[in-house]
PyMOL Python script that loads the backbone (N, CA, C, O; Angstrom):
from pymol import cmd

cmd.read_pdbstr("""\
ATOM      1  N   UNK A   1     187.449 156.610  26.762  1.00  0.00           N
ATOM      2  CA  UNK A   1     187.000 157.289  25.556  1.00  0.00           C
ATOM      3  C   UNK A   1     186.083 158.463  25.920  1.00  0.00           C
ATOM      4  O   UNK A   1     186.080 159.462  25.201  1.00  0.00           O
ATOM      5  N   UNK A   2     185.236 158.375  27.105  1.00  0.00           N
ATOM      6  CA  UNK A   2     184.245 159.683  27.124  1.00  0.00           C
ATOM      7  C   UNK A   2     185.221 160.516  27.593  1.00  0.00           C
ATOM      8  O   UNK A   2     185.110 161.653  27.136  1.00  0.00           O
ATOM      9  N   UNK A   3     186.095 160.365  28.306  1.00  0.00           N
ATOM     10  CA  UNK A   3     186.946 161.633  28.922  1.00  0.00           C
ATOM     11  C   UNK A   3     187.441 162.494  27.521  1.00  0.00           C
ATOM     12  O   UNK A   3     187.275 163.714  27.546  1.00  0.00           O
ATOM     13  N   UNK A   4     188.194 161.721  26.009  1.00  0.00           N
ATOM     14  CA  UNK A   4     188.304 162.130  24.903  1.00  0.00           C
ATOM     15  C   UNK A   4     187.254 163.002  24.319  1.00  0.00           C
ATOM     16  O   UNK A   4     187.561 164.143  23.973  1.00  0.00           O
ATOM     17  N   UNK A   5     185.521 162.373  24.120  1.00  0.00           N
ATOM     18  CA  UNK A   5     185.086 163.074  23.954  1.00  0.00           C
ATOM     19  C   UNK A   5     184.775 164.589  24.270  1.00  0.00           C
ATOM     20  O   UNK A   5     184.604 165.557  23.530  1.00  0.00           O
ATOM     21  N   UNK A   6     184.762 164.403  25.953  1.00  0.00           N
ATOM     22  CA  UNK A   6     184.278 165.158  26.987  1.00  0.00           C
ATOM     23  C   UNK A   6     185.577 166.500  26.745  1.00  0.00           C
ATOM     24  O   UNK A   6     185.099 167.613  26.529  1.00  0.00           O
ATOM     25  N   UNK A   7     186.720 166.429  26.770  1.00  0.00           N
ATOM     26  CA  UNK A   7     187.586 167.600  26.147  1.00  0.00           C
ATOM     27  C   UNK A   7     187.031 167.968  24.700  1.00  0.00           C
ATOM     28  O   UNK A   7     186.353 168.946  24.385  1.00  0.00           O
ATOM     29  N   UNK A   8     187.470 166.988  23.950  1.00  0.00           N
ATOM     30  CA  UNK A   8     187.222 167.763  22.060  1.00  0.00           C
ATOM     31  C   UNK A   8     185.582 168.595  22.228  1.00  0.00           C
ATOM     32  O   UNK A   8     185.666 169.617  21.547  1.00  0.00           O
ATOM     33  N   UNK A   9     184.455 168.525  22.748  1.00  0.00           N
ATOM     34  CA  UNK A   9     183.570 168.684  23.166  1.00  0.00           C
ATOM     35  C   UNK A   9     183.316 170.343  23.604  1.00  0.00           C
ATOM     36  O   UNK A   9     182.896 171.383  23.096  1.00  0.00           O
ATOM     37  N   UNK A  10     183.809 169.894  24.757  1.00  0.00           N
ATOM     38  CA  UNK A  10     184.567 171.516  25.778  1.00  0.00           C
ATOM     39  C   UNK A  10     185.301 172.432  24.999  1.00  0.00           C
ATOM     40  O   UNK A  10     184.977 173.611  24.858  1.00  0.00           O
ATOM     41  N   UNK A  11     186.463 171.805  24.401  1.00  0.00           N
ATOM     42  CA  UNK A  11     187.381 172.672  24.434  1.00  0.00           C
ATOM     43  C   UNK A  11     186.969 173.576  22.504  1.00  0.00           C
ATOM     44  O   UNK A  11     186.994 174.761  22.173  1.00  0.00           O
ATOM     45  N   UNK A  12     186.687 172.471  21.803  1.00  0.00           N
ATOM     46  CA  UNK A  12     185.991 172.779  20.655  1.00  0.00           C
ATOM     47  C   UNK A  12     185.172 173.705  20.502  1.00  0.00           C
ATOM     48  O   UNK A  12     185.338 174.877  20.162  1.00  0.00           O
ATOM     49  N   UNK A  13     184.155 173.056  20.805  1.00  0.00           N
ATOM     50  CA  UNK A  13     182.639 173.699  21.132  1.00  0.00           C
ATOM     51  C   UNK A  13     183.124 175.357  21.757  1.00  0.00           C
ATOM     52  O   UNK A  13     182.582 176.208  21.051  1.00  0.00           O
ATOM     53  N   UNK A  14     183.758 175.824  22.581  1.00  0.00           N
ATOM     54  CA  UNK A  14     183.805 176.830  23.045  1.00  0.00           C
ATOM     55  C   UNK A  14     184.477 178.012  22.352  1.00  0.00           C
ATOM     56  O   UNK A  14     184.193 179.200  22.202  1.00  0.00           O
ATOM     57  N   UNK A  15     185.699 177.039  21.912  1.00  0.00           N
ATOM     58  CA  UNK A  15     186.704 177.479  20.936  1.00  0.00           C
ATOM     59  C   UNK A  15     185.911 178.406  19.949  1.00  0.00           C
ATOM     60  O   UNK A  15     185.807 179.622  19.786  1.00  0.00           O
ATOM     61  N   UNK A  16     185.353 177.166  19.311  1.00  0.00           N
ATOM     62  CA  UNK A  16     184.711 178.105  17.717  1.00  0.00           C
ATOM     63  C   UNK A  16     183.483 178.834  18.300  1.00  0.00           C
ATOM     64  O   UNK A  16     183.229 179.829  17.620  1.00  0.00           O
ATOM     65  N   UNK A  17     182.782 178.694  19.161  1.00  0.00           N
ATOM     66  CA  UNK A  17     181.444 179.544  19.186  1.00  0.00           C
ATOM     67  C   UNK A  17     181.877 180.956  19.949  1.00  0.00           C
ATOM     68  O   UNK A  17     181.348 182.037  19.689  1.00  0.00           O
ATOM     69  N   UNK A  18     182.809 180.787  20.824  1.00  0.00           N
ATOM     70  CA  UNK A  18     183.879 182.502  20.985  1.00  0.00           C
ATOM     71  C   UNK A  18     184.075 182.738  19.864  1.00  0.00           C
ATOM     72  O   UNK A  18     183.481 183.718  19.414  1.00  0.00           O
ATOM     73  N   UNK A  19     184.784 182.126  19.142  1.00  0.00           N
ATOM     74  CA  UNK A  19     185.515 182.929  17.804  1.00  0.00           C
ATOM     75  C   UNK A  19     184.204 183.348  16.946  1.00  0.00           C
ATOM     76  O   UNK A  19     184.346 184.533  16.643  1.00  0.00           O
ATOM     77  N   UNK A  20     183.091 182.884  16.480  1.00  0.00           N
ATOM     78  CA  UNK A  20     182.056 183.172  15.493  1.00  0.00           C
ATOM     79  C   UNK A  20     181.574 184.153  16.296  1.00  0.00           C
ATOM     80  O   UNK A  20     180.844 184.888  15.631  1.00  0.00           O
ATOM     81  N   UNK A  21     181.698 184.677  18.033  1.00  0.00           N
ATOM     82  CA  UNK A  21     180.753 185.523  18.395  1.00  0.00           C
ATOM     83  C   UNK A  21     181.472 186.905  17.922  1.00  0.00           C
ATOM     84  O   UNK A  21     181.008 187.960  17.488  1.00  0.00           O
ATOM     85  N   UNK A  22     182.838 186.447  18.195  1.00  0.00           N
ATOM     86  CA  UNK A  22     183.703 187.648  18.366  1.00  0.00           C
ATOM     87  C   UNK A  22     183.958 188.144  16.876  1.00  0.00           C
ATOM     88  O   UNK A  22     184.008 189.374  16.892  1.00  0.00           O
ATOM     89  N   UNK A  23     184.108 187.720  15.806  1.00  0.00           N
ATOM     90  CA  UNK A  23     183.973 187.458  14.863  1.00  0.00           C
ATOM     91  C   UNK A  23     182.445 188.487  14.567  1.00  0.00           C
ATOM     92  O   UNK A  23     182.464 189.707  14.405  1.00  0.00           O
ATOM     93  N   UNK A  24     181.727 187.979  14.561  1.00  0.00           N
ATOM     94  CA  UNK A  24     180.517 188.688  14.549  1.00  0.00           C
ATOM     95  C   UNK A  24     180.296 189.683  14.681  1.00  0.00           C
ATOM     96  O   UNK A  24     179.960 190.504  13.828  1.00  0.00           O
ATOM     97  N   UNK A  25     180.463 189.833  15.953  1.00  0.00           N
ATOM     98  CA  UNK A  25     180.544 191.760  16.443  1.00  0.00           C
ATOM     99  C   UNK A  25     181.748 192.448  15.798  1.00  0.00           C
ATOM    100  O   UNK A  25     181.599 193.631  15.489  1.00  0.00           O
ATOM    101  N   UNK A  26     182.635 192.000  15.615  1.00  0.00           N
ATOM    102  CA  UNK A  26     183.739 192.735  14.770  1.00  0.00           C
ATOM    103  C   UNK A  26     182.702 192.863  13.412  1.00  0.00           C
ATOM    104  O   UNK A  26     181.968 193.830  13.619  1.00  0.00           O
ATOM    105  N   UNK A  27     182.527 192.511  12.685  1.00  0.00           N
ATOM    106  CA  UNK A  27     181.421 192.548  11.490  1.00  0.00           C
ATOM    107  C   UNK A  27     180.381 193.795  11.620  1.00  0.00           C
ATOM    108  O   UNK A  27     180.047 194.683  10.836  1.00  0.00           O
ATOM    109  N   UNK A  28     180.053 193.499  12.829  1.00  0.00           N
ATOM    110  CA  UNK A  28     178.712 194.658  13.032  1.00  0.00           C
ATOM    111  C   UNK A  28     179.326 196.203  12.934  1.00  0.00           C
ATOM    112  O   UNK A  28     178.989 197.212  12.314  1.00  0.00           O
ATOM    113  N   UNK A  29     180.435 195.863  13.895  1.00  0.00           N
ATOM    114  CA  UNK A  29     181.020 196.892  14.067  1.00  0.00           C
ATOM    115  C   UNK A  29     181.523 197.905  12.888  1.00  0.00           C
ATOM    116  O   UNK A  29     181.506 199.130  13.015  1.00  0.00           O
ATOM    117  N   UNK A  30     181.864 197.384  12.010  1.00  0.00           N
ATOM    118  CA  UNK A  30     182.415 197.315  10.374  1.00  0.00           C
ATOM    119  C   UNK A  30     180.946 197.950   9.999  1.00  0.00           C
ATOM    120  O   UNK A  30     181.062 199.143   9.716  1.00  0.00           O
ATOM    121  N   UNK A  31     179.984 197.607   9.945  1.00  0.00           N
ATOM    122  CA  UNK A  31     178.793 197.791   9.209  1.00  0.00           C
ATOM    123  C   UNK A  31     178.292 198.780  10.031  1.00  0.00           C
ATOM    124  O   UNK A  31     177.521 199.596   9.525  1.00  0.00           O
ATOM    125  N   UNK A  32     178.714 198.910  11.753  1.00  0.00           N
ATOM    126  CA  UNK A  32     178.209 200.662  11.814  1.00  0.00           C
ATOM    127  C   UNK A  32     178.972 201.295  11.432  1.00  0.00           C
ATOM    128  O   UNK A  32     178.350 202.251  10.969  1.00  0.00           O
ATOM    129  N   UNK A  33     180.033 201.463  11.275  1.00  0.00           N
ATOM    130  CA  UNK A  33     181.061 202.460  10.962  1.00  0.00           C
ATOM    131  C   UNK A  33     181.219 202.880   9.263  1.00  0.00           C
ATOM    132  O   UNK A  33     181.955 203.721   8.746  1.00  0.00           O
ATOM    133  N   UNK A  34     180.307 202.022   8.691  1.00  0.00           N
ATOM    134  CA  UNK A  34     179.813 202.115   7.340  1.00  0.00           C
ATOM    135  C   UNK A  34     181.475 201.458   6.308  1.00  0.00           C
ATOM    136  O   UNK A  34     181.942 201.951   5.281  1.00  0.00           O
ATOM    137  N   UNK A  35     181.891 200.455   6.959  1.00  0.00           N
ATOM    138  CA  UNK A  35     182.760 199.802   6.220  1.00  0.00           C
ATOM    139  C   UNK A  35     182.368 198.143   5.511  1.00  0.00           C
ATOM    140  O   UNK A  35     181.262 197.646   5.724  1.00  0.00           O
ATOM    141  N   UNK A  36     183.243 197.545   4.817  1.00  0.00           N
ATOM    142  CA  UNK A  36     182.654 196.760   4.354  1.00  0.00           C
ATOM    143  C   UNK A  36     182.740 195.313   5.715  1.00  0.00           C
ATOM    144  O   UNK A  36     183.624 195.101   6.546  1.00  0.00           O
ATOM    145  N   UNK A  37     181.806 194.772   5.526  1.00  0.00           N
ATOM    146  CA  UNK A  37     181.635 193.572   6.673  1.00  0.00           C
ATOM    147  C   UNK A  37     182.815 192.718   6.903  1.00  0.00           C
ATOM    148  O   UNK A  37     183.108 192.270   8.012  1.00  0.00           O
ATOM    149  N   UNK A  38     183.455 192.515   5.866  1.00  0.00           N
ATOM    150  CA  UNK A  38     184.710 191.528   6.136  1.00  0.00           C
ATOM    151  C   UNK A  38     186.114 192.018   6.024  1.00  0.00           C
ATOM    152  O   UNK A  38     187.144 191.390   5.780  1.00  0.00           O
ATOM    153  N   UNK A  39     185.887 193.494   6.295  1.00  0.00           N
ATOM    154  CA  UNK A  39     187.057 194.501   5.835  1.00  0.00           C
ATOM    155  C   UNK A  39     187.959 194.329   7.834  1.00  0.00           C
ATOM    156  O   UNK A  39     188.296 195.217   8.618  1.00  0.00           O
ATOM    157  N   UNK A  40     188.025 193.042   7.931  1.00  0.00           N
ATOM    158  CA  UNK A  40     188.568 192.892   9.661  1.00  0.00           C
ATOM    159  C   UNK A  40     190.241 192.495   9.687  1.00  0.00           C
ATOM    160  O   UNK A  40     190.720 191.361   9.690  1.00  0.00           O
ATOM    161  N   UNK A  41     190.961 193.796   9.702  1.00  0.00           N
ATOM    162  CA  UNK A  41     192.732 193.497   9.546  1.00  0.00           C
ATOM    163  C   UNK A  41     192.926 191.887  10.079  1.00  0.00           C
ATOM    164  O   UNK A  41     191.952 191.293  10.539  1.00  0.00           O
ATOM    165  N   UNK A  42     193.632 191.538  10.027  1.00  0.00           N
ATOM    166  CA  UNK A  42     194.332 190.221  10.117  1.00  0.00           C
ATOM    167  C   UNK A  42     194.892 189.709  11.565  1.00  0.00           C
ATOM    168  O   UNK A  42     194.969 188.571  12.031  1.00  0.00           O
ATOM    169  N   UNK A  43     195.343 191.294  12.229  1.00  0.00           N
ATOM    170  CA  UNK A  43     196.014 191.359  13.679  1.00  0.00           C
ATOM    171  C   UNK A  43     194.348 190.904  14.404  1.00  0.00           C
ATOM    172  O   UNK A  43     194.369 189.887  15.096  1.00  0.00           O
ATOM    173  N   UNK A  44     193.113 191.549  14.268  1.00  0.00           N
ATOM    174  CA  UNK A  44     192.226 191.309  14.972  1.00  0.00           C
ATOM    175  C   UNK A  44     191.778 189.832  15.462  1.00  0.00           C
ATOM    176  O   UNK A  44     191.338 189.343  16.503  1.00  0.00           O
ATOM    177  N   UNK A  45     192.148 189.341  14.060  1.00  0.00           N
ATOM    178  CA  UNK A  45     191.668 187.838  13.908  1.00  0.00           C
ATOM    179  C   UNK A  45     192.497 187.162  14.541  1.00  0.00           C
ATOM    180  O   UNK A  45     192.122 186.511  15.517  1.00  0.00           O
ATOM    181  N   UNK A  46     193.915 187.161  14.101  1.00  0.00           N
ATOM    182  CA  UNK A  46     194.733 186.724  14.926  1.00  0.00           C
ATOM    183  C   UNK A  46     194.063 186.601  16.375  1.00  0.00           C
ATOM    184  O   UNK A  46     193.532 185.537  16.691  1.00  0.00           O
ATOM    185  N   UNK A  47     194.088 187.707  17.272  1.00  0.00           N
ATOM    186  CA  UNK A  47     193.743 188.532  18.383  1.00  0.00           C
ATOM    187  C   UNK A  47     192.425 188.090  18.901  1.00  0.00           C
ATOM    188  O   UNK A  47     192.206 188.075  20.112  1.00  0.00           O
ATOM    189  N   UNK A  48     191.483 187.706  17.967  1.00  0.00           N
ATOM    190  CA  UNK A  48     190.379 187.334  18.305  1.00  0.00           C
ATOM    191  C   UNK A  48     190.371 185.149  18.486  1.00  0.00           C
ATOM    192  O   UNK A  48     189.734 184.433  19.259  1.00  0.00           O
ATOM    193  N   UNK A  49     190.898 184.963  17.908  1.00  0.00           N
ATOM    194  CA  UNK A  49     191.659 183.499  17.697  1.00  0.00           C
ATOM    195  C   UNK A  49     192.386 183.253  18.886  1.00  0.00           C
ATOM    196  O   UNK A  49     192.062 182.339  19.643  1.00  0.00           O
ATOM    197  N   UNK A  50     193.440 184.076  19.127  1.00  0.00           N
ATOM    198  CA  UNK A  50     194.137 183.564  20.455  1.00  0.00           C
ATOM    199  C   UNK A  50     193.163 183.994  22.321  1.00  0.00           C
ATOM    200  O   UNK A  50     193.300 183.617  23.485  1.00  0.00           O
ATOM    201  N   UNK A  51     192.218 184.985  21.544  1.00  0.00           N
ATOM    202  CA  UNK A  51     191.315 184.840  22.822  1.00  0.00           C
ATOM    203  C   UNK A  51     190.287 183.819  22.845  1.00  0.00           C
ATOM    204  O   UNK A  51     190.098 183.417  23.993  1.00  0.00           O
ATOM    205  N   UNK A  52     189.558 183.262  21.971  1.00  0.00           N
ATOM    206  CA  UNK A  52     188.674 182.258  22.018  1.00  0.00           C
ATOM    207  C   UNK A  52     189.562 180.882  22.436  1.00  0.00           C
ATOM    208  O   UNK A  52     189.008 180.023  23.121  1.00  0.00           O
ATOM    209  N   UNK A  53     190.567 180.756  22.120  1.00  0.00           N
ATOM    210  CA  UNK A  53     191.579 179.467  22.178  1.00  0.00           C
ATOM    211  C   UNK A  53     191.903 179.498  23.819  1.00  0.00           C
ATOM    212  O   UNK A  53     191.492 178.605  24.559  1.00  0.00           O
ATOM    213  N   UNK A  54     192.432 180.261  24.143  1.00  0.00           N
ATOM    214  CA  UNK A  54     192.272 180.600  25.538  1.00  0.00           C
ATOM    215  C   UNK A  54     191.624 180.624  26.705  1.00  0.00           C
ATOM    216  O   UNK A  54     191.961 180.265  27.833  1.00  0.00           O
ATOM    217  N   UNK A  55     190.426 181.203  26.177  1.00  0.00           N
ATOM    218  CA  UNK A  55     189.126 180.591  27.047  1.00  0.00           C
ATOM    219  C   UNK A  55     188.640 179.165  26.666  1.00  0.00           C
ATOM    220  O   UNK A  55     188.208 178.497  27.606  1.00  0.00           O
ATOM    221  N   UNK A  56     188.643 178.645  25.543  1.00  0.00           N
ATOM    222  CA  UNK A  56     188.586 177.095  25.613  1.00  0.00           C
ATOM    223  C   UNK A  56     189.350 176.248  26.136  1.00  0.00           C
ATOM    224  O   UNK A  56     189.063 175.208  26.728  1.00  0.00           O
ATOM    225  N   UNK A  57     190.838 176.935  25.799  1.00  0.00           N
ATOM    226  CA  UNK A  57     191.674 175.830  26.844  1.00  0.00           C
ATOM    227  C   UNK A  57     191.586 176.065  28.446  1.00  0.00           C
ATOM    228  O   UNK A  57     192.053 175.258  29.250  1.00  0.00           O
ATOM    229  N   UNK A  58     191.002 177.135  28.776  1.00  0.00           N
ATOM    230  CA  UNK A  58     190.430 177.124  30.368  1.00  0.00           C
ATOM    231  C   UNK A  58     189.366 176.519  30.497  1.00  0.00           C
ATOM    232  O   UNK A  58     189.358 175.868  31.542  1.00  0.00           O
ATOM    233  N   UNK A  59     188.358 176.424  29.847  1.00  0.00           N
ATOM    234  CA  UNK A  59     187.136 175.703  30.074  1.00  0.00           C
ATOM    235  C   UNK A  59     187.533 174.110  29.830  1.00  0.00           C
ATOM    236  O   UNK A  59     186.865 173.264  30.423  1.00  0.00           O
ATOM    237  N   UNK A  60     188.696 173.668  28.897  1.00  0.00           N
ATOM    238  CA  UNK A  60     188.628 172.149  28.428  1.00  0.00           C
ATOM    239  C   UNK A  60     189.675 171.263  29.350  1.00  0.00           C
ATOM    240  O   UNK A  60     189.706 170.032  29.373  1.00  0.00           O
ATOM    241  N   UNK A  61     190.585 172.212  30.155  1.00  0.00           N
ATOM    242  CA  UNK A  61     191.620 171.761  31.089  1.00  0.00           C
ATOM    243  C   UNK A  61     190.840 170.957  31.961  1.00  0.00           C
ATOM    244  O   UNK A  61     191.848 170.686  32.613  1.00  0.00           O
ATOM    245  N   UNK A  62     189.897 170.296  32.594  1.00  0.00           N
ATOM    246  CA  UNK A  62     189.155 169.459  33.317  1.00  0.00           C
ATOM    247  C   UNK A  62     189.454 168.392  33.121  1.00  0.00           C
ATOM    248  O   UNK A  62     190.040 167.528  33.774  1.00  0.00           O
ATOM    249  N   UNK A  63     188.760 168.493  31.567  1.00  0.00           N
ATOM    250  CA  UNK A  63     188.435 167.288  31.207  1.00  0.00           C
ATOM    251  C   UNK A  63     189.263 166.423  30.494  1.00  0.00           C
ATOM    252  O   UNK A  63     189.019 165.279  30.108  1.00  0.00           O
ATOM    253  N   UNK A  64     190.719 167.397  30.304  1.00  0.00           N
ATOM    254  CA  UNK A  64     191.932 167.074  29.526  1.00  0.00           C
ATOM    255  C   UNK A  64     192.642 166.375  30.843  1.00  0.00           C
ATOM    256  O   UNK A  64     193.367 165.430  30.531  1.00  0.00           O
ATOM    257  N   UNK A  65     192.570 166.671  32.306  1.00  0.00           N
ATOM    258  CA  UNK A  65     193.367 166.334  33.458  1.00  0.00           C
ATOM    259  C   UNK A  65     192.437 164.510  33.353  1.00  0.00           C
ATOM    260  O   UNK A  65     192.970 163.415  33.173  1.00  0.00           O
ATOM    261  N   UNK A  66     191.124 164.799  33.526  1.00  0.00           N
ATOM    262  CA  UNK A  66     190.442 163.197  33.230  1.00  0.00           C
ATOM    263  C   UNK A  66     190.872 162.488  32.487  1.00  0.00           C
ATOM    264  O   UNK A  66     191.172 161.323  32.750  1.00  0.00           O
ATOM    265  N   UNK A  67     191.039 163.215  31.021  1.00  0.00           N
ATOM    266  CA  UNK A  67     191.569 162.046  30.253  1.00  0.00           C
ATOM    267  C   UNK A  67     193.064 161.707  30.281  1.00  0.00           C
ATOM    268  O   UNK A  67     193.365 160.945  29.362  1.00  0.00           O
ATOM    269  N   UNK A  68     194.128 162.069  31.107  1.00  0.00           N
ATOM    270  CA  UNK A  68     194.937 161.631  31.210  1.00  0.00           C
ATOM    271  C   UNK A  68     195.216 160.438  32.238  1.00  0.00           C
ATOM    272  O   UNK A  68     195.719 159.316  32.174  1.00  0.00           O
ATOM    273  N   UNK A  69     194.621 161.266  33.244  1.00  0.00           N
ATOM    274  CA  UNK A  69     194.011 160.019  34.299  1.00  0.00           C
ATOM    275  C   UNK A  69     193.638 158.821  34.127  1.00  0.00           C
ATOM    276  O   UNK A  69     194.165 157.736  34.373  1.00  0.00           O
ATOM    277  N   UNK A  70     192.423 159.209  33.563  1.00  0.00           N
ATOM    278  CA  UNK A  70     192.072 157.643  32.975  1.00  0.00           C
ATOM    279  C   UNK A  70     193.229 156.820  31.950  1.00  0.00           C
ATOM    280  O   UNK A  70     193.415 155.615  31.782  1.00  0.00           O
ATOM    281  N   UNK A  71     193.834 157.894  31.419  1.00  0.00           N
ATOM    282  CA  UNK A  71     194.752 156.942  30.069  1.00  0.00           C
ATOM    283  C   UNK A  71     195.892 156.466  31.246  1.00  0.00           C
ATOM    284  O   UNK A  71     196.329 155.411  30.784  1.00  0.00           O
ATOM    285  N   UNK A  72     196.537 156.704  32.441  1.00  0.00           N
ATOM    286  CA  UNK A  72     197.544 156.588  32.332  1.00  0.00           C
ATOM    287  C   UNK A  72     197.574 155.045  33.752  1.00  0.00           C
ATOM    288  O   UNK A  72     198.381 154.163  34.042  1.00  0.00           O
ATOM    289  N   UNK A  73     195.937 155.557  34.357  1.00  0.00           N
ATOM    290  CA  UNK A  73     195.388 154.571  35.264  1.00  0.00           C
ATOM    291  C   UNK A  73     195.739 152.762  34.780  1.00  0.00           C
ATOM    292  O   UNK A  73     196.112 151.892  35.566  1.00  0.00           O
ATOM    293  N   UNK A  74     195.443 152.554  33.045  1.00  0.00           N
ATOM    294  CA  UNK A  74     195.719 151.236  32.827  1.00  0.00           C
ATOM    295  C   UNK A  74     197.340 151.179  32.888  1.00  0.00           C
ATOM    296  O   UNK A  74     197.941 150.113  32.752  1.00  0.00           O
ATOM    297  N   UNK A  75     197.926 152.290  33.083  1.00  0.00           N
ATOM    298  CA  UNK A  75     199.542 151.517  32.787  1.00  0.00           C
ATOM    299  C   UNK A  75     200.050 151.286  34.406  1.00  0.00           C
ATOM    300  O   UNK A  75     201.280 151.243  34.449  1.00  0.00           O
ATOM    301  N   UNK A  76     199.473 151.143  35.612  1.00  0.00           N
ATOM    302  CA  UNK A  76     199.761 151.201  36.759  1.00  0.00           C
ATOM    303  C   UNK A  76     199.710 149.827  37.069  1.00  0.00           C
ATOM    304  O   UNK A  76     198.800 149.169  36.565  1.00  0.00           O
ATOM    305  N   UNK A  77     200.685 149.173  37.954  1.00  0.00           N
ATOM    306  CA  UNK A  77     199.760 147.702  38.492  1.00  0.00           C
ATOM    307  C   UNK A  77     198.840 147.812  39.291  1.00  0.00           C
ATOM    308  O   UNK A  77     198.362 148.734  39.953  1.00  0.00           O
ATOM    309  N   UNK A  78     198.561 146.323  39.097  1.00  0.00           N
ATOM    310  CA  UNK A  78     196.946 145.872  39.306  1.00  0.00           C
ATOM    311  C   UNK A  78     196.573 146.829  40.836  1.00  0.00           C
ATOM    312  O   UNK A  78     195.630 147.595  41.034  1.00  0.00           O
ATOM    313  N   UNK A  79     197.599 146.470  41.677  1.00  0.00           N
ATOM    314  CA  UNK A  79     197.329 146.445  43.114  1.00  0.00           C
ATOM    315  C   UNK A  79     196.973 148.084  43.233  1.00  0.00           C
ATOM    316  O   UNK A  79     196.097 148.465  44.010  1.00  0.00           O
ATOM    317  N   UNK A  80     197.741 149.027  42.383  1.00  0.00           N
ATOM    318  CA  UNK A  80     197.739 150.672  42.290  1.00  0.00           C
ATOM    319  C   UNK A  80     197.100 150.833  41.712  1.00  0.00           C
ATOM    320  O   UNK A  80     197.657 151.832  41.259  1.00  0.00           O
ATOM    321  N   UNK A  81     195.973 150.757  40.996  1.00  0.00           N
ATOM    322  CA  UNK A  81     195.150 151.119  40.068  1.00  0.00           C
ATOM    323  C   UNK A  81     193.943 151.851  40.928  1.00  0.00           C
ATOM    324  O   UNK A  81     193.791 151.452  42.083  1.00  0.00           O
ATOM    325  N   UNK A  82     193.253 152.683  40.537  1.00  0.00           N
ATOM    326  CA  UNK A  82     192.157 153.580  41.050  1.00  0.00           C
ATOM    327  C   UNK A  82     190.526 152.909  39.775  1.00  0.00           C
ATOM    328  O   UNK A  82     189.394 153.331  40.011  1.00  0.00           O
ATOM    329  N   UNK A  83     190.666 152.358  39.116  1.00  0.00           N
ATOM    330  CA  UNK A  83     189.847 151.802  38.243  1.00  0.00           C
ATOM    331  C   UNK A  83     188.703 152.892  37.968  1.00  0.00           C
ATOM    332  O   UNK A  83     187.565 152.461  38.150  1.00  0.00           O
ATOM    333  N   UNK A  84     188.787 153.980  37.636  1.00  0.00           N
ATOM    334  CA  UNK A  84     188.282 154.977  36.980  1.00  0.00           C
ATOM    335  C   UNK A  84     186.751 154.297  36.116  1.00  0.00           C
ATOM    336  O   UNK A  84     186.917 153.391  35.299  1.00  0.00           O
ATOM    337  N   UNK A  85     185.359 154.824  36.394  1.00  0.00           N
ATOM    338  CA  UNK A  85     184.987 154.203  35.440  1.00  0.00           C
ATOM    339  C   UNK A  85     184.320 154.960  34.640  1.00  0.00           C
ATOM    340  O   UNK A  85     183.481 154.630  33.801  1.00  0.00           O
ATOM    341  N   UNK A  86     184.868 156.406  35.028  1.00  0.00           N
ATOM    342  CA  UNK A  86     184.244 157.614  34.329  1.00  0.00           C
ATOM    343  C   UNK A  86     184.604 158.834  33.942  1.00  0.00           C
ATOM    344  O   UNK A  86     185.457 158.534  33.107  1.00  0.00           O
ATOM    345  N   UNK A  87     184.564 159.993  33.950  1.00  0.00           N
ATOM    346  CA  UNK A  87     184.924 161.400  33.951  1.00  0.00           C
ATOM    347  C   UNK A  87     184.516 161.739  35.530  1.00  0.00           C
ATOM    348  O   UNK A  87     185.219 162.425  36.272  1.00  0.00           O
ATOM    349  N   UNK A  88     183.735 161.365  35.760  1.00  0.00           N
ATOM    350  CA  UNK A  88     183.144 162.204  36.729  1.00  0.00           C
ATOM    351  C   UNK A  88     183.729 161.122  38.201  1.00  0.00           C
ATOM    352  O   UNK A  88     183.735 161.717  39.279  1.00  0.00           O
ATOM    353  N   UNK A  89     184.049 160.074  38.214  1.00  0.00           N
ATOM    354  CA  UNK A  89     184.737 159.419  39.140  1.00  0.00           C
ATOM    355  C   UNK A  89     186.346 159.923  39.362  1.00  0.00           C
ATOM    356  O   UNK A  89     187.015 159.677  40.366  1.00  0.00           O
ATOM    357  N   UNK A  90     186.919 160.890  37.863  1.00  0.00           N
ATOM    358  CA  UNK A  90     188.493 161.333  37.966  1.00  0.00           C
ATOM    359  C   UNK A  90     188.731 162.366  38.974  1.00  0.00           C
ATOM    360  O   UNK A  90     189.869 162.796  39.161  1.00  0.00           O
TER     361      UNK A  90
END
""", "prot")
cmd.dss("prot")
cmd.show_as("cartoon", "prot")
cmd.util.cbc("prot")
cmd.orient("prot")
């Protein structure tokens, strides 16, 4: 279960706080250029969405390789098993 957390965590967490930064400065940007703040075409967002997603799924790939590990460690026999008892043991 922490390996679960330990991705949604990573990959989340990074996800949305790129997107609100990027997001943001697109805003500012709008407000120097003397336009309205949320006047941000649709392609940007898009654009700004598939770059934050991107860098989260690079930052959350770790901990996504752990949690498979660990999930896939109980389906092995006894004798093959690596008995994982952590993230940081994967």
């Amino acid at each position: 279960v922490s390996a679960a957390y330990l991705r949604q965590w990573l990959y989340g967490s990074c996800r949305i706080g790129i997107y609100a930064y990027l997001l943001e400065n697109a805003q500012n940007a709008n407000i120097a250029a003397g336009l309205e703040k949320n006047a941000i075409p649709l392609s940007s967002k898009m654009l700004m969405g598939l770059t934050s997603g991107g860098i989260g799924s690079f930052i959350g790939t770790p901990s996504e390789l752990a949690l498979v590990r660990m999930s896939n460690d109980k389906k092995l026999p006894v004798d093959q098993r690596r008995n994982y008892n952590g993230v940081g043991n994967c």
